[in-house]
C-alpha positions as CSV (number, residue, x, y, z in Angstrom):
1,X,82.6,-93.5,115.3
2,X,83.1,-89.4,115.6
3,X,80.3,-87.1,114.8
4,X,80.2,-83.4,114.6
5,X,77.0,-81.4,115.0
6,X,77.6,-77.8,112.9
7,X,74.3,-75.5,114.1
8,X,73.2,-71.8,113.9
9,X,74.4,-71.5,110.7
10,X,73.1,-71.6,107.0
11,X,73.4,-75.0,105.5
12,X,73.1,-75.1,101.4
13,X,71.3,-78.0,100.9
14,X,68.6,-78.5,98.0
15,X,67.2,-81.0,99.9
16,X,66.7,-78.6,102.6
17,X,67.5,-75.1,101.9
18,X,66.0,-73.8,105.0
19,X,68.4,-75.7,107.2
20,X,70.1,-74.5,109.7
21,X,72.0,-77.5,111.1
22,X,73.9,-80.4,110.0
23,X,75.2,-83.5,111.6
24,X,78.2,-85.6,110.6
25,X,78.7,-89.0,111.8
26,X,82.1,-91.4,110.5
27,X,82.4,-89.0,107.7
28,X,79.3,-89.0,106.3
29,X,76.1,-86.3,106.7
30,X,73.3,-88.1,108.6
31,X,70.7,-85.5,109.2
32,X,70.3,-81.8,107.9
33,X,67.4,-79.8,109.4
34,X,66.2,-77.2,111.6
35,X,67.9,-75.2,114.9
36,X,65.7,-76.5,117.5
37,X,65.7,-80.2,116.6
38,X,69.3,-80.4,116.6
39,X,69.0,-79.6,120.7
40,X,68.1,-83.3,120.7
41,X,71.3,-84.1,119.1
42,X,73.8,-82.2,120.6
43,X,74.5,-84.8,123.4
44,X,75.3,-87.2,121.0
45,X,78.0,-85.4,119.1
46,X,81.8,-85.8,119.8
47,X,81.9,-81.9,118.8
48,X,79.5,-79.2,118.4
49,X,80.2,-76.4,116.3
50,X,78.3,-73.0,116.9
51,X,78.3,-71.4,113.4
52,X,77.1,-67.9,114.4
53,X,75.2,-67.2,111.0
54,X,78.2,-68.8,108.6
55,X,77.3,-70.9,105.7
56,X,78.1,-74.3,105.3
57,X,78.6,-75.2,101.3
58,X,79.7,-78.6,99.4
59,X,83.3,-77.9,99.3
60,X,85.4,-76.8,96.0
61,X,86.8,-79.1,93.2
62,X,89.6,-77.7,91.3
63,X,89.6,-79.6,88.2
64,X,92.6,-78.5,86.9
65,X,95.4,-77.7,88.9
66,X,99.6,-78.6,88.5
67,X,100.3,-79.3,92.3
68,X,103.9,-79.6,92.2
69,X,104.5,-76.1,89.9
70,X,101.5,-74.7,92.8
71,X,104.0,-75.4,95.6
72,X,107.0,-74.1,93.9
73,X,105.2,-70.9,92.6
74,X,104.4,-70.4,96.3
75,X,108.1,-70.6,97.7
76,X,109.3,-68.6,94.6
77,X,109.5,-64.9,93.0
78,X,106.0,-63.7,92.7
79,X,106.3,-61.6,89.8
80,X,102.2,-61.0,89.8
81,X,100.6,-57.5,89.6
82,X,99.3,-58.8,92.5
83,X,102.7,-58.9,93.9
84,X,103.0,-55.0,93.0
85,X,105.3,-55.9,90.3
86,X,103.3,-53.6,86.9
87,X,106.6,-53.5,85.2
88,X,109.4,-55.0,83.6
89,X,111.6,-52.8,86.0
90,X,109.8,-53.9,88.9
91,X,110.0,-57.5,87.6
92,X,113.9,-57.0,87.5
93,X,114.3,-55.9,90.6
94,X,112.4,-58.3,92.6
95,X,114.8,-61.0,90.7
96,X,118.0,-59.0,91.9
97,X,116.3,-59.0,95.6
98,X,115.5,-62.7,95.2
99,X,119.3,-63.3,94.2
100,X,120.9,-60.9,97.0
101,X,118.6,-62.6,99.9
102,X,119.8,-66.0,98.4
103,X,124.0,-64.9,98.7
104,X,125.4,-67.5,101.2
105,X,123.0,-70.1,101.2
106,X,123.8,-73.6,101.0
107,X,120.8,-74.8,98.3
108,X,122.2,-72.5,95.4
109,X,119.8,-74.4,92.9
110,X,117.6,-72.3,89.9
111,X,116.3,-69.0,91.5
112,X,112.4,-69.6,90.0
113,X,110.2,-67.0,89.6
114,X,106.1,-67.3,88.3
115,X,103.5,-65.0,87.1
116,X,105.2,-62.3,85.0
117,X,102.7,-60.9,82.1
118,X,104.3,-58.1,79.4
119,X,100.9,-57.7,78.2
120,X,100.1,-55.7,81.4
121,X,103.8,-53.6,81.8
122,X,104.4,-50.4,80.3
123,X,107.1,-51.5,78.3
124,X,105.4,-53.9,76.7
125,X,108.2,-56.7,76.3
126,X,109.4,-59.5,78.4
127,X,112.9,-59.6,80.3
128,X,115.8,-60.5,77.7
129,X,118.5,-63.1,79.4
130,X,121.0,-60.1,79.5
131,X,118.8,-58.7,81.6
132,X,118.0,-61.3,83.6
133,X,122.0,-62.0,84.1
134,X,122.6,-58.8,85.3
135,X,119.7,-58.5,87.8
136,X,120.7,-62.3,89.3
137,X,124.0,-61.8,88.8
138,X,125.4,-64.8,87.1
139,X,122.8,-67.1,88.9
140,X,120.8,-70.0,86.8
141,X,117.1,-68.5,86.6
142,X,113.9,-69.8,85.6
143,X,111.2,-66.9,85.1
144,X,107.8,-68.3,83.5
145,X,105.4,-66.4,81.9
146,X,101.8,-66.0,83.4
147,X,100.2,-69.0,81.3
148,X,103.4,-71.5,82.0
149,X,103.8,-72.0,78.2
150,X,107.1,-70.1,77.8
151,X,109.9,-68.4,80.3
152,X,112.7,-66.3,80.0
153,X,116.2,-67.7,81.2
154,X,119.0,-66.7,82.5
155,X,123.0,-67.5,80.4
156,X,123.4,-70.2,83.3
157,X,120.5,-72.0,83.2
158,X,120.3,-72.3,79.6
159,X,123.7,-73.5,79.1
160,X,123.5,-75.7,81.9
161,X,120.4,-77.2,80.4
162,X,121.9,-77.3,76.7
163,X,119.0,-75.1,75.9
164,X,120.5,-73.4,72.9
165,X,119.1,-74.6,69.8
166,X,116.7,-76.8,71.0
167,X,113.1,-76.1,68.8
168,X,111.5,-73.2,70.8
169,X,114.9,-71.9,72.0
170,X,115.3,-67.6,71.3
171,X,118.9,-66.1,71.7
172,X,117.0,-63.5,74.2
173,X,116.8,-66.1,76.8
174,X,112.7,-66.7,75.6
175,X,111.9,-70.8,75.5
176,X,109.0,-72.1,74.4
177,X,107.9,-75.8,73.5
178,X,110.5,-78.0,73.5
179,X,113.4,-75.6,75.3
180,X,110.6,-74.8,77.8
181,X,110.4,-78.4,78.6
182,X,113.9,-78.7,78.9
183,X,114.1,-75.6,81.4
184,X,111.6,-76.7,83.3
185,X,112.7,-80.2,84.1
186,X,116.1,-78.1,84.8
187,X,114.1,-75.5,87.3
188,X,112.4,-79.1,89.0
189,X,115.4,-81.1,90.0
190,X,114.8,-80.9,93.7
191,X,115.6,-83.3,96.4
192,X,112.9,-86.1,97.2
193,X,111.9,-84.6,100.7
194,X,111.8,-80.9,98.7
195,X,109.3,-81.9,96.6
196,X,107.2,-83.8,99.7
197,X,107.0,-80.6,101.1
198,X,106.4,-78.3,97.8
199,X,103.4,-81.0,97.5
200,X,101.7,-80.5,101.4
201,X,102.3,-76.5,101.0
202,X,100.0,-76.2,97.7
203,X,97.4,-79.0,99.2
204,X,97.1,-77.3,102.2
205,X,96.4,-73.7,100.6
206,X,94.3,-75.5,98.3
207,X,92.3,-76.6,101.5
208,X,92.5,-73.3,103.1
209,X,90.1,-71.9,100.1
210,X,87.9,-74.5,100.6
211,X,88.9,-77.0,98.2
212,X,88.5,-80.5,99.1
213,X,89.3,-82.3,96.0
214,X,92.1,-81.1,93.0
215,X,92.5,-82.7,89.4
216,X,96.0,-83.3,89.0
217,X,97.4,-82.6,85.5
218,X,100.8,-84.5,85.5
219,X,102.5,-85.0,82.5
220,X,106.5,-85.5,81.7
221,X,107.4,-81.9,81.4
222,X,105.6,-80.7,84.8
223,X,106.2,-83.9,87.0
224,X,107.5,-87.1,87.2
225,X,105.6,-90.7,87.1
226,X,107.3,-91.1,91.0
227,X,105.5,-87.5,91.8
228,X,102.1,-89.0,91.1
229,X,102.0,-92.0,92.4
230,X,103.8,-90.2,95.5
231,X,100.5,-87.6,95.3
232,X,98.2,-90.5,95.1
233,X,99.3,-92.3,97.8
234,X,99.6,-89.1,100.5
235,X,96.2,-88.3,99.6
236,X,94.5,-91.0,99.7
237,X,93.0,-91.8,103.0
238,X,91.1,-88.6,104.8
239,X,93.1,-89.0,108.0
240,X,96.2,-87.7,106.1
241,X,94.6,-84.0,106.6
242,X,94.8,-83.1,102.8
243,X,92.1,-83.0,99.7
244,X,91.1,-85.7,98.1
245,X,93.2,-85.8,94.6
246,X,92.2,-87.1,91.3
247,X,95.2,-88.1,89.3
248,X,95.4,-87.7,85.5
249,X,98.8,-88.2,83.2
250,X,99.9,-86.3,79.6
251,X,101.3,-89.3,78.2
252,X,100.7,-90.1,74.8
253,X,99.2,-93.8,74.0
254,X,99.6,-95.7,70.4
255,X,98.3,-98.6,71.5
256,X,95.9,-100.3,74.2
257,X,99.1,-102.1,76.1
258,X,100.4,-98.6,76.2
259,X,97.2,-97.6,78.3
260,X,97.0,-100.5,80.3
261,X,101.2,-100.9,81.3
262,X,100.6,-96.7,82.2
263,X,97.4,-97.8,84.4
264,X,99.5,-100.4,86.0
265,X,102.4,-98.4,86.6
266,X,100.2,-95.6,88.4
267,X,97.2,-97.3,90.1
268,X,94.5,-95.8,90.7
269,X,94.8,-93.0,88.2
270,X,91.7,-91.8,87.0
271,X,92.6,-90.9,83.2
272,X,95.4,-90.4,80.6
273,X,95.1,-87.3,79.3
274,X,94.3,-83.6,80.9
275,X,97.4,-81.5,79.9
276,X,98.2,-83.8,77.1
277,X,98.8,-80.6,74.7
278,X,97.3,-80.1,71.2
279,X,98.1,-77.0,70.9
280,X,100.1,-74.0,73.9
281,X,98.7,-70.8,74.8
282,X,97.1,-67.7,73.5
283,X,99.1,-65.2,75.4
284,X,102.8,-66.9,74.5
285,X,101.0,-67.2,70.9
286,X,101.3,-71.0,70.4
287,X,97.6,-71.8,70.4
288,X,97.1,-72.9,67.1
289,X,94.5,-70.7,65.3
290,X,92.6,-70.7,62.3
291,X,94.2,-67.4,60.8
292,X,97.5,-65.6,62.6
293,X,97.8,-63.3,65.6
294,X,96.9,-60.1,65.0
295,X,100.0,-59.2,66.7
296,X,102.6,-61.9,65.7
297,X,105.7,-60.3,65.2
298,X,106.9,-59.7,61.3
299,X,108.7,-62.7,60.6
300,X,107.2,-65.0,63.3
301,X,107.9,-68.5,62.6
302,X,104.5,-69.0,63.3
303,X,102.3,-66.8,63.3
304,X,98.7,-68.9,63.5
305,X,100.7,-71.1,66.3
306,X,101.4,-74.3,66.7
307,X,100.1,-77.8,66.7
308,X,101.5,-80.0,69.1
309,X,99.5,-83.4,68.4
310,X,98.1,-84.4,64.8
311,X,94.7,-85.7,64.5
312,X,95.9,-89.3,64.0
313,X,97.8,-88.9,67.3
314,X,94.7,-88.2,68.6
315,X,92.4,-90.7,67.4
316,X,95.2,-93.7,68.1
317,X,95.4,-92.3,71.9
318,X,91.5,-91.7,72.4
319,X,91.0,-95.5,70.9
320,X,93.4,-96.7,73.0
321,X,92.0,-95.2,76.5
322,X,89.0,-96.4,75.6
323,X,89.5,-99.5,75.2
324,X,91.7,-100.0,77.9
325,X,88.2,-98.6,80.1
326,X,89.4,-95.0,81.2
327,X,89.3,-91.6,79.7
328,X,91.2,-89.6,78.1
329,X,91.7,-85.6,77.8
330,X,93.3,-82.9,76.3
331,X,94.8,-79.6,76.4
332,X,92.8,-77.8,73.9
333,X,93.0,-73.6,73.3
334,X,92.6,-72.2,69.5
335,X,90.0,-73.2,67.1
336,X,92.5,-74.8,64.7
337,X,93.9,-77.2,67.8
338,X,90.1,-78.0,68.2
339,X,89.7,-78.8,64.4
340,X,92.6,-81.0,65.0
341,X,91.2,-83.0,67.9
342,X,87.5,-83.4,66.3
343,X,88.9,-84.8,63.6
344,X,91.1,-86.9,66.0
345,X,87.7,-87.9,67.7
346,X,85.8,-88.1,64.8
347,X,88.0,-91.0,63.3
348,X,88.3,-92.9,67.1
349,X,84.5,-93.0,66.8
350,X,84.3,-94.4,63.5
351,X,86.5,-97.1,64.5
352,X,85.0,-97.7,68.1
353,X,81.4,-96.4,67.5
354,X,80.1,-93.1,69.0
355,X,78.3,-95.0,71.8
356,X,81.5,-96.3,72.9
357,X,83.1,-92.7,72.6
358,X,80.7,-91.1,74.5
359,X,79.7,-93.7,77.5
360,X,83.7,-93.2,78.2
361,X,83.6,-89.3,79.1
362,X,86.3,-87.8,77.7
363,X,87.3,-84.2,78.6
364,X,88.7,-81.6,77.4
365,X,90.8,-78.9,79.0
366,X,90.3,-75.0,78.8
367,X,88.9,-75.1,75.0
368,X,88.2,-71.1,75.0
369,X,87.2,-70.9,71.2
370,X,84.2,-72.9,70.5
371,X,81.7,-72.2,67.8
372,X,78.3,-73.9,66.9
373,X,79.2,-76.8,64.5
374,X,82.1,-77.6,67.1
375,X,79.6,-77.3,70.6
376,X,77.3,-79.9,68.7
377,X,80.1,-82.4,67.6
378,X,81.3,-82.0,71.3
379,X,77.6,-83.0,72.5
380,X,77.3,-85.9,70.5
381,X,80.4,-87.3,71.6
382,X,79.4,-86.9,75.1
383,X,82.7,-84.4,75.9
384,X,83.0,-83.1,79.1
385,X,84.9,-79.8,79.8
386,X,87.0,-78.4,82.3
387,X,87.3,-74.7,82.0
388,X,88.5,-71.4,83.8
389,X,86.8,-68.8,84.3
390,X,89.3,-66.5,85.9
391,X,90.9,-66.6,82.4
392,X,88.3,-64.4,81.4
393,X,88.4,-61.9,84.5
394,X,92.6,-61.9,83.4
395,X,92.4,-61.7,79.7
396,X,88.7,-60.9,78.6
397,X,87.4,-57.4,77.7
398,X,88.0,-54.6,75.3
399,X,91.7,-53.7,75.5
400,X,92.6,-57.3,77.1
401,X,95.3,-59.8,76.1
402,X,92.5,-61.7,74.0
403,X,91.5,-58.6,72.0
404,X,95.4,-57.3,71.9
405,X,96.4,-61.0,70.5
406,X,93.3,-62.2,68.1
407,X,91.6,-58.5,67.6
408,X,88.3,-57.1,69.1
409,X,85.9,-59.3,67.5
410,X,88.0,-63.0,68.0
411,X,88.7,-61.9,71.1
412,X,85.1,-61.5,72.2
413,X,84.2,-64.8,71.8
414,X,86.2,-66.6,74.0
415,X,85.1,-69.1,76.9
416,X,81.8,-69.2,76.0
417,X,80.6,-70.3,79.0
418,X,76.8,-69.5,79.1
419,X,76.5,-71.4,75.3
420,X,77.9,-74.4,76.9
421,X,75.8,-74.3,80.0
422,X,72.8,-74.1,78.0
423,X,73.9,-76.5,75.5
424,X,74.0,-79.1,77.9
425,X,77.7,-79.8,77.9
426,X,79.0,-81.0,81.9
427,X,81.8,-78.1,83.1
428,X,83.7,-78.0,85.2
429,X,85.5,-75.3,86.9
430,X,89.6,-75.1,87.7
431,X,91.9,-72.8,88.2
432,X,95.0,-74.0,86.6
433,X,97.1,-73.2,89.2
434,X,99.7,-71.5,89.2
435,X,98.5,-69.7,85.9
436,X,95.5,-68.1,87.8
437,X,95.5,-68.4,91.8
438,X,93.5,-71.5,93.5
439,X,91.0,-68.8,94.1
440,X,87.1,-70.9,93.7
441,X,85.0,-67.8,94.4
442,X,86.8,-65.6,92.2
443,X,85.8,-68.7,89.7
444,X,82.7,-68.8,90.6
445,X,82.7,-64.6,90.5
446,X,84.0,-64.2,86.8
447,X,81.5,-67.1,85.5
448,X,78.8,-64.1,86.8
449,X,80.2,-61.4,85.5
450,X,82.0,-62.8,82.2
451,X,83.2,-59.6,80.1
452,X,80.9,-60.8,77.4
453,X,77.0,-60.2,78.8
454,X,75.7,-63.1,76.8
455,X,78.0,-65.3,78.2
456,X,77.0,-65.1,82.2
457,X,75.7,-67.9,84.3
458,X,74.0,-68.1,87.8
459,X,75.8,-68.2,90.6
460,X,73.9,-71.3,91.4
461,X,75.3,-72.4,88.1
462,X,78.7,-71.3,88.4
463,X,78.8,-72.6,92.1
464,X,77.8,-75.8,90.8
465,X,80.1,-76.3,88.1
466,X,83.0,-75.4,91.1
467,X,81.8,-77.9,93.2
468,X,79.4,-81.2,91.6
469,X,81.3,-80.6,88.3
470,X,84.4,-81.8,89.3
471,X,83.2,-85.2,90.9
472,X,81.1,-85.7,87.6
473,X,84.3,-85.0,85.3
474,X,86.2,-87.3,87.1
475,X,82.9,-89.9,87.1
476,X,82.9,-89.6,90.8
477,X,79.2,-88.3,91.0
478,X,78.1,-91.9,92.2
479,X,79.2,-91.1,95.3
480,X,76.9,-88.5,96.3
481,X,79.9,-85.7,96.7
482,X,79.3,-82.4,95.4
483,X,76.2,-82.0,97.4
484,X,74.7,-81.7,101.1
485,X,72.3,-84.3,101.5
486,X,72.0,-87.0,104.2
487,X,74.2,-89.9,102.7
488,X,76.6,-88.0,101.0
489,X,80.2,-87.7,102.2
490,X,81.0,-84.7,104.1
491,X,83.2,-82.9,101.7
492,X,82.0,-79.7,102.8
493,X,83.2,-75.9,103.6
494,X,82.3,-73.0,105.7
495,X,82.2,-69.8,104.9
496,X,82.1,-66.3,106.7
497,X,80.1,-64.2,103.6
498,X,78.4,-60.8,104.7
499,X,75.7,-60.7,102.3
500,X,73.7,-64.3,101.3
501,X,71.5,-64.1,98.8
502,X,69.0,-66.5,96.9
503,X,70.1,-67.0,93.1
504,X,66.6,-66.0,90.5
505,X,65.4,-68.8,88.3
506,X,66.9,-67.8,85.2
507,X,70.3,-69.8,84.8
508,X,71.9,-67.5,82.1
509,X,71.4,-64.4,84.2
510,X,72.7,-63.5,87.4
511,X,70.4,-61.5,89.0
512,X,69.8,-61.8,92.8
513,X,67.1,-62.1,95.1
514,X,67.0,-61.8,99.5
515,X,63.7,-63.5,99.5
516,X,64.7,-66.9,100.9
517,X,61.1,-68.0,100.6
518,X,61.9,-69.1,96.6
519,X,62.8,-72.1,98.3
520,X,66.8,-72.2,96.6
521,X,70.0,-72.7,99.0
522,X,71.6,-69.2,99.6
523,X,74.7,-68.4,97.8
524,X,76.9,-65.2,99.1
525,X,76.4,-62.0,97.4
526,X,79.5,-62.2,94.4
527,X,79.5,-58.5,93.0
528,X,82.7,-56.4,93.0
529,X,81.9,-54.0,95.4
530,X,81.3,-57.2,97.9
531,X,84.1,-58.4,100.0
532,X,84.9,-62.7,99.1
533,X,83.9,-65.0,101.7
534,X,86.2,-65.9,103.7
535,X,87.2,-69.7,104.1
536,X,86.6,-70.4,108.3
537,X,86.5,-74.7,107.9
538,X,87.6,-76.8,105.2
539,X,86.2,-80.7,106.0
540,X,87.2,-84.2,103.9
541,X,84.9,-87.0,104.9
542,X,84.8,-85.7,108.2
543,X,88.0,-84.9,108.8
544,X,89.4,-81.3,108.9
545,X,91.6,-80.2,106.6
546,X,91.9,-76.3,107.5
547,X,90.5,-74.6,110.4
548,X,90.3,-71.2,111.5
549,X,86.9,-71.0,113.4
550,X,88.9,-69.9,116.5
């Protein structure tokens, strides 16, 4: 047995949020309480940790990441505005920088770049493949858009591919649906011990902002079978150093054998579902909507979207999952895609009751456009969501991709989150990565300060969806994880934060208060003038995963 004594610190813990100590023992938390009693148990602890003043905080769930497309947008072209790349010129040039450094190198796969947005560039468009050609010169290249529903390619990839006139495929070089697929699986043929390593590199940043469990999305175009079960098994005891992982797979069931034959091919996967796509993205405009883009270009061949799944799909894959004793989810972003799957759910309850429906916890994946008739539908057949918050901070606001795409007054509705929250409806929080960073706080941060005042939470809230929300959408929340209390598992995180305040009552609101005396764990201080904490200890069931305590 190991233990680890953590003191002079802050520990949030409901059960005691005066605490300033916290013992570990064999992974688990055995006693949380108060500086000078934990003199008594320093002797007995393999390691004592002197906190000076940092907080100690149930550590992160990401419950929605694509860990394979994390690593690879790591290693790759960061064509961010984070990067410094504002422009389509900029974007050009760090793709001909990319291609020189790469002259002379033996692996002379798809030069991949991630995170490009023409929304945000002066010029307003994307790269066209001529462009592209010319800045890689010759070179097969891969260049996704921001949200991962669409890419530019180069003349080499695409005809290496056999791109070119696949549904989706534009003669600029732009793919989208089933081209896209096709260019990705092209940008993802890697050697075995390649993707190994692609998988540890976005674990371990993943731990290194306090994440100690992911949710990941496979599905056929972003990974294989083989990658998940590889996932799955590297993650699955603590000792290996990385978070915990909760597996989910796109695949599309008919039938109940199809369920169970998927379940037996990938044990221990948690559900079928997650980016099992009704619908694409707003910001590539293949979200299905109700009523067209206010920007789709004259002529678009479609210019409300599109639907990738029809409501019978739906209902036969929902009955199927349930019956087969898992559940399922879906990749849900316009209102008309959400029609579409309550209709889909609507017609799986009728034929396996609405008990049965709800007692198996489906989810549901981003779903920014909700409205009142669907929030209640969603509560009475017991849907749990997993949503982003950063997509707001991105794309929310006056004069933001949502207004620019669906107009000012569609646009202002989206990710409700506050509506949900007090609506009852379990959230959790992801980031999607690689479409917004693996970045928790600035979760946690945009669910405060959502562009639409109504729709604000707590940062008790928030930080609650970002940590006990993902264990519940997974129905892992038997197990005590998500919270410091004696018994629990020591999933935990600690945090250098400058300012720690105590969160008022009010759940929709997030004003502050520095009077610890109202009893409520203390929370760091998330406004934008404030620096974000900074990640010092990341700790599975008592093992570190990152370290930088010094």
């Amino acid at each position: 047995m190991t233990s680890t004594l953590y003191r002079h610190g802050v520990i949030h813990s409901p059960a005691d949020p005066f605490a300033e100590a916290l013992l570990v023992e064999d992974g688990t938390i055995v006693w949380i309480g108060a500086d000078d009693t934990a003199d008594g148990l320093a002797s007995r602890a393999d390691e004592v940790v002197d906190l000076d003043g940092a907080l100690v905080a149930p550590g992160f769930v990401d419950a929605h990441v694509h860990v394979l497309e994390t690593g690879l947008a790591l290693e790759s072209v960061d064509l961010t505005a984070a990067a410094g790349v504002r422009s389509l010129a900029d974007a050009l040039d760090a793709v001909h920088r990319a291609a020189q450094a790469r002259d002379g190198r033996a692996d002379q796969g798809p030069l991949l770049g991630f995170g490009w947005d023409e929304q945000s560039w002066p010029e307003g468009r994307a790269p066209t493949r001529e462009e592209v050609d010319r800045a890689a010169g010759g070179a097969p290249v891969y260049l996704a858009r921001v949200d991962v529903h669409s890419a530019v390619v180069s003349t080499a990839l695409a005809d290496g591919a056999g791109l070119v006139g696949l549904p989706g495929w534009s003669d600029d070089g732009r793919v989208e649906r089933d081209a896209h697929h096709a260019a990705r699986d092209a940008a993802r043929r890697i050697a075995p011990e390649r993707r190994t390593q692609l998988y540890r590199r976005a674990l371990q940043h993943a731990a290194s902002r306090g994440v100690v469990s992911v949710h990941e999305q496979s599905a056929p175009s972003i990974d294989t079978r083989e990658g998940l079960l590889e996932l799955l098994a590297m993650t699955a005891d603590p000792s290996g150093a990385l978070p915990h992982l909760v597996g989910y797979r796109g695949e599309l069931c008919v039938t109940v054998d199809d369920a169970r034959e998927l379940l037996a091919a990938i044990p221990g996967l948690t559900g079928i579902g997650g980016d099992l796509n009704v619908d694409g993205s707003i910001g590539s405009r293949t979200a299905a909507l109700r009523s067209p883009y206010a920007d789709a270009p004259s002529g678009a061949a479609h210019p409300d979207g599109v639907l990738y799944l029809s409501a019978e799909q739906i209902c036969n894959h929902v009955t199927a999952v349930t019956r087969a004793g898992v559940h399922g989810g879906f990749h849900v972003i316009g209102d008309r895609a959400m029609d579409e799957l309550l209709i889909g759910l609507g017609a799986a309850a009728d034929v396996e009751g609405v008990e049965a429906i709800a007692r198996a916890g489906h989810r549901i994946e981003h779903a920014e456009m909700i409205d009142a008739p669907t929030l209640a539908r969603l509560l009475l057949l017991g849907i749990r969501l997993s949503v982003q918050p950063a997509f707001d901070a991105a794309w929310g606001g006056p004069g933001g991709l949502y207004a620019t795409r669906l107009g000012a007054g569609r646009g202002a509705g989206l990710n409700p989150i506050a509506d949900l929250a007090a609506a009852g409806v379990p959230l959790a929080f992801g980031s999607d990565a690689p479409v917004t960073a693996l970045d928790p706080w600035a979760a946690v941060r945009a669910a405060v300060h959502h562009h639409a005042a109504d729709q604000r939470i707590s940062a008790r809230a928030a930080f609650r969806a970002a940590t006990r929300g993902g264990w519940r959408a997974a129905g892992l929340d038997h197990t005590g994880a998500g919270e410091l209390r004696i018994g629990a598992p020591a999933h935990l995180a600690v945090w250098r934060a400058e300012h720690l305040v105590v969160q008022a009552v009010d759940a929709r609101t997030s004003a502050w208060s520095t009077d610890a005396r109202a009893g409520t764990p203390l929370l760091p201080e998330l406004g934008p003038d404030r620096p974000a904490p900074v990640c010092l200890r990341t700790v599975r069931s008592g093992v570190v995963l990152h370290d930088a305590m010094g």
